[in-house]
C-alpha positions as CSV (number, residue, x, y, z in Angstrom):
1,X,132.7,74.2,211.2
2,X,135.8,73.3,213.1
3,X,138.2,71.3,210.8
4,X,139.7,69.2,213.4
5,X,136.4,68.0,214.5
6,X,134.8,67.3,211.3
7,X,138.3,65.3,210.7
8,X,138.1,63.4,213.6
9,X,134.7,62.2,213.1
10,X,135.5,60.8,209.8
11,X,138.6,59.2,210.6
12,X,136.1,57.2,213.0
13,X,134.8,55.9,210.1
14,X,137.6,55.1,208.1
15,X,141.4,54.4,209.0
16,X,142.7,53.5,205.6
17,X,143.9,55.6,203.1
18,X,143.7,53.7,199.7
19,X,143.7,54.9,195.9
20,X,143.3,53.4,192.1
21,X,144.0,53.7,189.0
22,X,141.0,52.8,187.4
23,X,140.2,56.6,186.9
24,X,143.3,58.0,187.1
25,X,142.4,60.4,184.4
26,X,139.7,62.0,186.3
27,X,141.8,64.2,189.1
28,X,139.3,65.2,191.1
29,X,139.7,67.2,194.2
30,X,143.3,66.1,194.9
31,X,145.3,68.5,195.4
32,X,148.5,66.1,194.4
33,X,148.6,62.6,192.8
34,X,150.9,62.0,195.7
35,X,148.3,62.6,198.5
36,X,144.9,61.8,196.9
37,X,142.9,60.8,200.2
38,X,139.7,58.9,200.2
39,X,137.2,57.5,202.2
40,X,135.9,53.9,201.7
41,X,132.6,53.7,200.4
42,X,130.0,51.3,200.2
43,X,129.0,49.8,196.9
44,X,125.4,49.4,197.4
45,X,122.4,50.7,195.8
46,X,120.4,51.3,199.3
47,X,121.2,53.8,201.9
48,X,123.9,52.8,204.3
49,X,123.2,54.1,208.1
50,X,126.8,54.9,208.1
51,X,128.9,52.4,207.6
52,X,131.8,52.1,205.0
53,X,133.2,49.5,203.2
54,X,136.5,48.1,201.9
55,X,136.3,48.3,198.0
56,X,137.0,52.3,197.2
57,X,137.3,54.0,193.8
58,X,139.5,56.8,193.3
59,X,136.5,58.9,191.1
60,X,138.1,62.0,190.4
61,X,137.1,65.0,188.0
62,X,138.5,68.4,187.9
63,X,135.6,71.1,188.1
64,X,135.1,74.4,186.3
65,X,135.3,78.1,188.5
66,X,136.0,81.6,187.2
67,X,139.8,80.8,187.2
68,X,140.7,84.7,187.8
69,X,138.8,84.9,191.2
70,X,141.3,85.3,193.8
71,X,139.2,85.0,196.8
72,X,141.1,81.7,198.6
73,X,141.9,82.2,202.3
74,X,146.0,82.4,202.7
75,X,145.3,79.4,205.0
76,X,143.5,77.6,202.4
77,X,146.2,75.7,200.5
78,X,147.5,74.3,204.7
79,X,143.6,72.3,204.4
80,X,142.9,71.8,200.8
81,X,144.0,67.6,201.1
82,X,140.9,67.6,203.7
83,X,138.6,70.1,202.0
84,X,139.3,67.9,198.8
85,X,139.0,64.6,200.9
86,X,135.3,65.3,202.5
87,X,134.3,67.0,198.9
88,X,135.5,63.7,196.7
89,X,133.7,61.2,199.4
90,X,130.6,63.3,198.9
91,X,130.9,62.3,195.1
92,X,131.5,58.5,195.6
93,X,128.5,58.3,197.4
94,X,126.7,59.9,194.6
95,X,128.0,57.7,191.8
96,X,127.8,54.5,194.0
97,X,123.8,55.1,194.3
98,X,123.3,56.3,190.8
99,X,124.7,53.8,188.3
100,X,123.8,56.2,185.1
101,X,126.0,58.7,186.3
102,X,128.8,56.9,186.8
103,X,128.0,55.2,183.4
104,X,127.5,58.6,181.8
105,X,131.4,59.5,182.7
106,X,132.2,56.4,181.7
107,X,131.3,57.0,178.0
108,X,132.1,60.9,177.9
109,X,135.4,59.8,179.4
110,X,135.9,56.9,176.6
111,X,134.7,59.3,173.8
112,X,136.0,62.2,174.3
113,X,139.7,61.1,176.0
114,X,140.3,64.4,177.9
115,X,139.4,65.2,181.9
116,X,136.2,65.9,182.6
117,X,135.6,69.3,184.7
118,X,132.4,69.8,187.1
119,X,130.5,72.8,186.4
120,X,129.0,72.9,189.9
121,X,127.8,70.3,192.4
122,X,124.4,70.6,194.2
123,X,122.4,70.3,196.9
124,X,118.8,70.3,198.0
125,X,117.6,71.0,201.9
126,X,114.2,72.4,204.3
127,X,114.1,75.8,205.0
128,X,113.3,75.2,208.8
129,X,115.0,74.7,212.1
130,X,118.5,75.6,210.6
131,X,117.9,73.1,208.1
132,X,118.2,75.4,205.0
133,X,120.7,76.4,202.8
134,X,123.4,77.6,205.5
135,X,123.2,74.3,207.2
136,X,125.4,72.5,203.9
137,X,126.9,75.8,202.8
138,X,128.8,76.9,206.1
139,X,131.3,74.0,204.9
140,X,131.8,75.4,202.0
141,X,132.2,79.2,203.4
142,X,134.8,77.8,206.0
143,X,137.0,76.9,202.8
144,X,136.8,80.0,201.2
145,X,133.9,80.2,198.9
146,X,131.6,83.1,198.3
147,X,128.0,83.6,198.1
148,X,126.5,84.9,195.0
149,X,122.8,85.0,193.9
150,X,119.8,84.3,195.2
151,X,117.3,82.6,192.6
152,X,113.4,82.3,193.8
153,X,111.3,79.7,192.6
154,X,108.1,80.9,194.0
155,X,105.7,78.1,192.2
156,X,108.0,75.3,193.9
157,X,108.4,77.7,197.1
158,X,112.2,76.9,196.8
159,X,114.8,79.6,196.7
160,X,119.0,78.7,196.3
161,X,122.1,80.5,196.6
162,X,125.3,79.5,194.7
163,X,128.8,79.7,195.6
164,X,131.6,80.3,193.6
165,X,134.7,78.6,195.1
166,X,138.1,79.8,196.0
167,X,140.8,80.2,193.4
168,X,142.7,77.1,193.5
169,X,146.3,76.6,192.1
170,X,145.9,73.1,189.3
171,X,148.8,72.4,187.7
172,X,147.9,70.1,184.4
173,X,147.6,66.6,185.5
174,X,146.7,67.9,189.0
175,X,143.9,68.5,190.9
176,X,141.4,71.0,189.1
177,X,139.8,74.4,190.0
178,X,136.9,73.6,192.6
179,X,133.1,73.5,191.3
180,X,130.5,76.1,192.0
181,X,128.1,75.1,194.6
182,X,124.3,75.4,194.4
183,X,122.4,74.8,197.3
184,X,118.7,75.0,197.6
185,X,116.0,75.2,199.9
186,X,112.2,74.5,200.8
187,X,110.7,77.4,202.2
188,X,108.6,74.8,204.5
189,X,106.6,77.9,206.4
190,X,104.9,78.3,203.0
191,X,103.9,75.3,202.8
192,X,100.0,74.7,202.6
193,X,98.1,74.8,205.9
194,X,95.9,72.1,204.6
195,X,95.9,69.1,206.7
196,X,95.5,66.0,205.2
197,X,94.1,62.8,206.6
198,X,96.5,59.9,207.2
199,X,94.6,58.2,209.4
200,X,92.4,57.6,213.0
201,X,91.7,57.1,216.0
202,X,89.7,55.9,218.7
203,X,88.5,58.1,221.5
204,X,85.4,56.6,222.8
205,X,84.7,52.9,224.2
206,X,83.5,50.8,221.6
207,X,82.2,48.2,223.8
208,X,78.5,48.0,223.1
209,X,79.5,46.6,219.7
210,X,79.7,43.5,218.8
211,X,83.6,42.5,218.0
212,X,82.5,41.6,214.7
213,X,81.1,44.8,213.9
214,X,84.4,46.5,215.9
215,X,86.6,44.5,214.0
216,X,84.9,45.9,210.5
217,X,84.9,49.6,212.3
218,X,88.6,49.0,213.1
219,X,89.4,47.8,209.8
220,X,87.4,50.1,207.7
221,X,89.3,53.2,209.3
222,X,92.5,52.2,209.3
223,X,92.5,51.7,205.7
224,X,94.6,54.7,203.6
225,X,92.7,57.9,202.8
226,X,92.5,60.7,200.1
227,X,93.3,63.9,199.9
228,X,89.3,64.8,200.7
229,X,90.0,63.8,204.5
230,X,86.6,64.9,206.2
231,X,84.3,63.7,203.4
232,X,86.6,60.3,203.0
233,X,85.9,59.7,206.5
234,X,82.4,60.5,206.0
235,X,81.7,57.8,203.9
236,X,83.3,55.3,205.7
237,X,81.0,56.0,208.5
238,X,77.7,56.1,205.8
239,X,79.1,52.5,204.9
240,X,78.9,51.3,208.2
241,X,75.2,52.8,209.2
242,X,73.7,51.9,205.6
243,X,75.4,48.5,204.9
244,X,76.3,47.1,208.2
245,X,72.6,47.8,210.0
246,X,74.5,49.7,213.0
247,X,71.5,52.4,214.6
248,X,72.6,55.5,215.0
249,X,75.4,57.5,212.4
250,X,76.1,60.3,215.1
251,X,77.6,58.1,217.2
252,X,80.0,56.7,215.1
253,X,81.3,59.6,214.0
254,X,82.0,61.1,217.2
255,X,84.0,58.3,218.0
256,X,86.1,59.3,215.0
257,X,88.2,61.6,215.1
258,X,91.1,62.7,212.3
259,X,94.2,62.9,212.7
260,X,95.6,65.4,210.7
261,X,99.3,66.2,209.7
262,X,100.0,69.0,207.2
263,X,103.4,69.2,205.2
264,X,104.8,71.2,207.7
265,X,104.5,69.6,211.1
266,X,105.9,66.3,209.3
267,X,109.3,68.1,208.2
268,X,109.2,69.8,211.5
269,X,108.7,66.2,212.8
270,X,111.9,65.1,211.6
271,X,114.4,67.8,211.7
272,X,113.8,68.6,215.3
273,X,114.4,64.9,216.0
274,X,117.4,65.4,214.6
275,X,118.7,67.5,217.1
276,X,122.1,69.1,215.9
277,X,122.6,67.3,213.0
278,X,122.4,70.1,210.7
279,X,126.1,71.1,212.2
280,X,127.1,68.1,210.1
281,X,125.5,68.4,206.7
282,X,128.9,68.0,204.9
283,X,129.6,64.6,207.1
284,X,126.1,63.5,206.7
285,X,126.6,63.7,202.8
286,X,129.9,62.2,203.0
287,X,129.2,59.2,204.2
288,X,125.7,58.6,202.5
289,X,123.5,59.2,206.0
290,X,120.5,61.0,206.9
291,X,120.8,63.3,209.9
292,X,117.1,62.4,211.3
293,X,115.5,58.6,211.4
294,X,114.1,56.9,208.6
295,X,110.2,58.0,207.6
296,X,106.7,56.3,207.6
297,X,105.7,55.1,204.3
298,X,102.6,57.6,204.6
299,X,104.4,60.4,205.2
300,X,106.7,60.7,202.1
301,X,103.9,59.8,200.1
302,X,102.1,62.9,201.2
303,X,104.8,65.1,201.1
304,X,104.9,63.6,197.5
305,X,101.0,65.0,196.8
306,X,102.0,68.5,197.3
307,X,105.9,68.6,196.7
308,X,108.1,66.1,194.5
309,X,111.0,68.7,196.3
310,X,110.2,67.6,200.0
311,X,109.7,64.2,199.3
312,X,113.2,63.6,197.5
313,X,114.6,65.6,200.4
314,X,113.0,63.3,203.6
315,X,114.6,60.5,201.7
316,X,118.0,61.6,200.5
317,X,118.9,64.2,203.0
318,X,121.8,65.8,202.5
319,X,123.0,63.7,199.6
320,X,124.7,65.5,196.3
321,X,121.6,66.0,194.1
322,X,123.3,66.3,191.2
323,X,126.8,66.8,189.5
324,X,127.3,69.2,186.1
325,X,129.4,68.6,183.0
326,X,131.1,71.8,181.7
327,X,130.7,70.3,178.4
328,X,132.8,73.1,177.0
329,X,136.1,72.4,178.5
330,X,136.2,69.1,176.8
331,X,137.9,68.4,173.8
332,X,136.0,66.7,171.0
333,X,133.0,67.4,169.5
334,X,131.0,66.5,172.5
335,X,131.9,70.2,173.7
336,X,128.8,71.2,172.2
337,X,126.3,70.3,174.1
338,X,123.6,69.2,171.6
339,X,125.9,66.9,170.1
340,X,126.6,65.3,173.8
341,X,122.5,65.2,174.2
342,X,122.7,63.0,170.8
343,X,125.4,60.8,172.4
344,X,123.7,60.5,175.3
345,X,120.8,59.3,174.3
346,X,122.4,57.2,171.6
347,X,123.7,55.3,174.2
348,X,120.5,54.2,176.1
349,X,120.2,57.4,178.4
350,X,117.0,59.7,178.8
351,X,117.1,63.0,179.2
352,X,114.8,65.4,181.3
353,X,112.4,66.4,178.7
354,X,110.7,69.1,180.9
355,X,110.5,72.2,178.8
356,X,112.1,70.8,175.9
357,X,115.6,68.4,176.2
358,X,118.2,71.5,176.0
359,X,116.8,74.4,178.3
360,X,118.6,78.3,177.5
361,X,118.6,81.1,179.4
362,X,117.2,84.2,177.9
363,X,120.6,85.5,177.1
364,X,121.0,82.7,175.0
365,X,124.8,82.1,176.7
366,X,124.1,79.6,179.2
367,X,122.6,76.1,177.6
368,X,121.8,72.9,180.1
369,X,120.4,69.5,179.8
370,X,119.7,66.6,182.4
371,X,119.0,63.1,182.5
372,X,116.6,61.6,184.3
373,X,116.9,60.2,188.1
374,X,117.7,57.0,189.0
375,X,115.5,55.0,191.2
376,X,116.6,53.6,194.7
377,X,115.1,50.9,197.3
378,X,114.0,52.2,200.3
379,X,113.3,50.6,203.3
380,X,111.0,52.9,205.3
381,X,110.4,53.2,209.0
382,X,106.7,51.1,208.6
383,X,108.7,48.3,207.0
384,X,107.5,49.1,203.6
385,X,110.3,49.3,200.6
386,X,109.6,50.9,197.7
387,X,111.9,52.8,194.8
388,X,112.3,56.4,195.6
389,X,114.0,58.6,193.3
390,X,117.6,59.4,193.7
391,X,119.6,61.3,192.0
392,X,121.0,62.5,188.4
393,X,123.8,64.1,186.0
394,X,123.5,67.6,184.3
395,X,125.3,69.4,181.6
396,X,125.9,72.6,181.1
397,X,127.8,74.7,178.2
398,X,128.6,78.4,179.1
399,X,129.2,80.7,176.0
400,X,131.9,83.3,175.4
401,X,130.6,86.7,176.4
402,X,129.9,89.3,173.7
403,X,132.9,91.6,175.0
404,X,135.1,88.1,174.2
405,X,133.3,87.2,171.5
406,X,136.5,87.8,169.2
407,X,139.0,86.4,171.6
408,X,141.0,83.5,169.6
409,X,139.7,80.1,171.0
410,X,142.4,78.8,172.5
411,X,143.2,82.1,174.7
412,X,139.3,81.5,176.0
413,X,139.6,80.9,180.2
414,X,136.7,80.4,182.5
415,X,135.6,84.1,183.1
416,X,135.6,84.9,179.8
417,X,131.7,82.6,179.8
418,X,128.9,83.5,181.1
419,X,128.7,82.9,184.8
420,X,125.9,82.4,187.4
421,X,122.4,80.6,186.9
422,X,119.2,81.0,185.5
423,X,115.8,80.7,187.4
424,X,114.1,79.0,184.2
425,X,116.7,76.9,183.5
426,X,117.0,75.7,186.8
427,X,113.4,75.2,187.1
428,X,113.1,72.7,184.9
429,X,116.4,70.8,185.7
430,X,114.3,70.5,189.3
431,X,111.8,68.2,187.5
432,X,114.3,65.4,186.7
433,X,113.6,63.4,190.3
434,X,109.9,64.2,189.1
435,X,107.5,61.4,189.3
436,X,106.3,62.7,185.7
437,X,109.8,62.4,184.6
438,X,110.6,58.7,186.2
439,X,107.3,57.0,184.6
440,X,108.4,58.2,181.0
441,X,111.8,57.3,182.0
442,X,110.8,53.6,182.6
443,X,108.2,53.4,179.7
């Protein structure tokens, strides 16, 4: 992506610089206290177009990488104060929709008194129409991260990548080493083929009816339908020849016909409308917009039926799905993750129970936990507003490596943990923006 483009288009969003001190322990992405930039954003729990407003937060958290990875660009350090700019907006956005987040730093900040360090950041996208993973993670290549694994979730039909970042110098009380990245993606041409119902229409004269009974026909078809489609519309059309005394049932059902959309030609729907918004995935989750128009009510409650994944996708775009708390960099007891999942939970906060609270990897070395989503209003393109899950906060603690194992604490860096993901781990983190995992939330 070119840098001085992506600049100027959010410079035409924002032309003041301002910072705080409200979290000035929390450095995040800055690569100096004397030229910490951010973008204004609004403080709303709804989805801004675009627009941005005056009262700002200087949110900022160092983030965990393998410290000895030396894989930054010489040119790097000239664009890091924009690279940490764009990356820092994308996290105001995220706390200013999800209030538990924020509140969850909050108390880990209060408790434990030290900075708090991202693990990784991440993303979620559709596998179609250059919508997919490279769409979000050409930003981060341009600035000097590196692809790493591929993970496949074939039940879900997601796969992701992660990205380890450039090496970064941070200088205590500066700005920290950069997160990991994981992005992943819907493969939408697995979808299934099966069209659904979502409604009618007309395609012959209905004239030799009376308007009374055209007024029931009207009505009775444009009513919501099941998953059974064909046999839904069916017996509609038995209900009008047994009940309302009209002669023939052939003809009525010829005048019928479905109008099917499967799961695919709806995301095709809206990424092609988008055009070439995908070149601005990074912008687009920046300032808190989606790239294509706003969905029908109907249509993100399908996606919904077959895949929680697509649905919180059409509604959230490209907006950070989640942040991670390296739980072991910080200094108190809550370093150890099951004593953090007691604190958290003490203090009001449900966590994604999905496979148990505290999900391992087989290794044993890489231990992660999640709370729940939160819940936004959503106005969709129909006119009807409803809460649609958002987004949440994870936790992760990476273990010293059994070659380290007898390496004194205190010399412990970064790559002497275990590094990379886990497919089952990550598997059941997905199900915290699941509808399963909002209704026990709210009981």
């Amino acid at each position: 992506m070119n840098t001085t483009k992506l600049s100027t288009m959010i410079s035409s969003y924002s032309s003041t610089v301002k910072t705080t001190s409200r979290y000035s322990s929390l450095p995040f992405l800055s690569p100096s206290s004397s030229s910490r930039n951010s973008i204004p954003v609004k403080q709303s729990l709804s989805f801004p177009p675009s627009s941005l407003s005056t009262q700002t937060r200087n949110l900022t958290v160092i983030t965990a990488s393998k410290s000895h990875d030396s894989n930054m660009a010489p040119s790097f350090q000239g664009r890091e104060s924009f690279f940490r700019s764009v990356f820092a907006n994308m996290e105001k956005v995220y706390l200013d929709r999800n209030p538990t987040a924020k509140a969850v730093l909050d108390h880990v900040r209060s408790a434990d008194d030290s900075q708090i360090c991202y693990d990784h950041i991440a993303f979620r996208t559709f596998g179609v129409n250059g919508y997919g993973i490279d769409s979000i993670a050409s930003f981060f290549l341009d600035y000097g991260y590196t692809q790493k694994e591929e993970l496949r979730f074939p039940a879900k039909k997601l796969k992701a990548l992660w990205f380890s970042p450039p090496s970064v110098p941070h200088p205590d009380g500066g700005s920290g080493p950069l997160p990991r990245v994981f992005i992943s993606e819907l493969l939408v041409d697995q979808m299934s083929p099966q069209t659904q119902t979502t409604g009618f229409k007309v395609l012959k004269s209905l004239s030799k009816y009376e308007s009374k009974e055209l007024s029931i026909v009207l009505f009775l078809v444009s009513l919501p339908t099941t998953p059974s489609g064909r046999a839904d519309s069916i017996g509609r059309v038995l209900f009008l020849h047994f009940h309302l005394l009209i002669p023939s049932y052939e003809p009525i059902y010829c005048i019928l016909e479905t109008v099917a959309f499967n799961i695919q030609e709806i995301i095709k729907k809206y990424t092609e409308a988008s055009g070439s918004g995908n070149k601005h995935a990074a912008l687009a989750s920046a300032l808190g917009s989606l790239t294509w128009g706003k969905p029908l009510h109907s249509e993100f409650q399908q996606l919904a039926r077959e895949s929680e994944y697509a649905a919180w996708t059409l509604v959230n775009g490209y907006a950070v799905n989640h942040v991670t708390i390296s739980t072991h960099r910080l200094k108190s007891h809550l370093k150890n993750i099951k004593s953090l999942n007691e604190f958290i939970e003490e203090n009001g906060f449900r966590l994604n129970s999905e496979g148990g609270v505290l999900k391992v990897s087989p290794d044993g070395l890489l231990l992660q936990s999640s709370t729940v989503a939160d819940s936004i209003s959503f106005k969709f393109s129909d006119g009807v507003t409803e809460s649609v899950p958002c987004s949440y906060i994870e936790f992760a603690e990476r273990l010293v490596l059994p070659q380290y194992k007898n390496l004194p604490e205190k010399e412990v860096q970064e790559f002497h943990r275990r590094d990379g993901f886990e497919v089952g781990n990550a598997d059941k983190i997905f199900e915290s923006t699941s509808k399963e995992q909002l209704t026990r939330r709210a009981a």
